[in-house]
C-alpha positions in Angstrom: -108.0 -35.6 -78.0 -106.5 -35.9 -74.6 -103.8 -37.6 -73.5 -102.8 -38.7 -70.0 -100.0 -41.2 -68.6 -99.1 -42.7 -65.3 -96.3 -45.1 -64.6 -97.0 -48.8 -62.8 -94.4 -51.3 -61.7 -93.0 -52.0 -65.2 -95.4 -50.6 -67.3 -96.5 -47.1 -68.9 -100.6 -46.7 -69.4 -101.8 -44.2 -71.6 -105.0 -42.5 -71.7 -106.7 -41.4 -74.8 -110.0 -39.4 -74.2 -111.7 -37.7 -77.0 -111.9 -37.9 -80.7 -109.2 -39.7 -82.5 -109.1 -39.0 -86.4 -106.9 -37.5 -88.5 -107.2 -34.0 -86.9 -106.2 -34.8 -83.2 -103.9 -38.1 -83.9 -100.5 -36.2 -85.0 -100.6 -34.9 -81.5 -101.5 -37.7 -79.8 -98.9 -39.7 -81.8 -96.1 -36.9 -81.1 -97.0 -37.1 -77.1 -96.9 -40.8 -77.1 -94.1 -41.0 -79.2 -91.8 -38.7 -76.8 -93.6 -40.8 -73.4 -92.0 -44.3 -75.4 -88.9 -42.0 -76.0 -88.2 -41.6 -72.3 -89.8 -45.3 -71.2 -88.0 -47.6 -68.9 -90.9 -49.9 -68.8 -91.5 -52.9 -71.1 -95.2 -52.9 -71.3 -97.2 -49.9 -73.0 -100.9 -49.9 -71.6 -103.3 -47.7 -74.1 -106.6 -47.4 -72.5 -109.0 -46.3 -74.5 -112.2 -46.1 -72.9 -112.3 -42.4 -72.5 -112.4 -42.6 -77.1 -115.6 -41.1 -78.3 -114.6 -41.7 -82.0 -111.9 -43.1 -84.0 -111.5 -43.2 -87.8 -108.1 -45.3 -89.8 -106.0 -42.4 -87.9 -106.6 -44.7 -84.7 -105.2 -47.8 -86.2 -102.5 -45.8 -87.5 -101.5 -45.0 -84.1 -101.7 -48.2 -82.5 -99.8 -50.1 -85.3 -97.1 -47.5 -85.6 -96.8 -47.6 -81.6 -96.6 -51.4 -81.9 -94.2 -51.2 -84.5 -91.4 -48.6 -82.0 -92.4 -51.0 -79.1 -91.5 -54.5 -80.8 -88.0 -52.8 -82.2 -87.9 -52.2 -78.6 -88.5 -55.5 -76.8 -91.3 -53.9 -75.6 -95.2 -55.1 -75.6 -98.5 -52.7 -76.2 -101.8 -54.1 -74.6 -105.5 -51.9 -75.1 -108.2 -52.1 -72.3 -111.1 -50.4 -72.0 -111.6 -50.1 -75.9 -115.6 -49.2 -76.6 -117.7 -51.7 -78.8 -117.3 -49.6 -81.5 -113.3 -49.8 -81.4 -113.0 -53.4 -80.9 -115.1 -53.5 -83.7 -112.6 -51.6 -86.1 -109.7 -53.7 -84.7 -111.3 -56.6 -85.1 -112.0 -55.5 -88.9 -108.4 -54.6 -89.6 -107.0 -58.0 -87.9 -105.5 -55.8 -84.6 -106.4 -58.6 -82.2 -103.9 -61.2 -83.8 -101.3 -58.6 -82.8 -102.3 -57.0 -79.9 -104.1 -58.0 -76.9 -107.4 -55.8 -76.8 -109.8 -55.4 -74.0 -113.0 -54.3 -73.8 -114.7 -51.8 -71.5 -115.7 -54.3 -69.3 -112.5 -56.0 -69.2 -111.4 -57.2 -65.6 -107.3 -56.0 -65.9 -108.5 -52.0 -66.8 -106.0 -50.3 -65.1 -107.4 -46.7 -64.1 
């Protein structure tokens, strides 16, 4: 799993490229974790097109992010989610929390 950042007018966007399952997310959780830690911003951006798979450790990560971000007055968004994670979230109930974009969704920031 790799994980990438860049900073926007208000707003931190993370990348997440690779497999995401319970091998890679501790470290994807620990460098998002310390990213939120050091945040100014008030929206969180995780764009996960670049996700090849994702197991329960994905939605593990997302709602424990949303979790530090709402104690935070903070937001989370996903773009560029693949079919197949939009799928899960949509499985789990995500989408009543979060606002989730697909790949071909027209506010992907890149």
């Amino acid at each position: 799993m790799r994980v990438e950042h860049s900073l926007g007018p208000g707003r931190l966007t993370v990348y997440l490229a690779g497999e995401l399952d319970h091998h890679s997310a501790s470290d994807a959780v620990r460098e998002m974790d310390s990213l939120i830690d050091r945040m100014e911003e008030k929206t969180v951006i995780l764009d996960m097109s670049g996700v090849t798979f994702m197991d329960s450790s994905g939605i593990a990560l997302v709602l424990g992010r949303y979790n530090i971000l709402k104690r935070r007055g903070a937001e989370l968004s996903i773009t560029g989610a693949p079919d197949f994670v939009r799928h899960i979230f949509s499985l789990c109930g995500l989408e009543r929390l979060i606002r989730i974009g697909g790949m071909a969704h027209e506010n992907a920031v890149k």
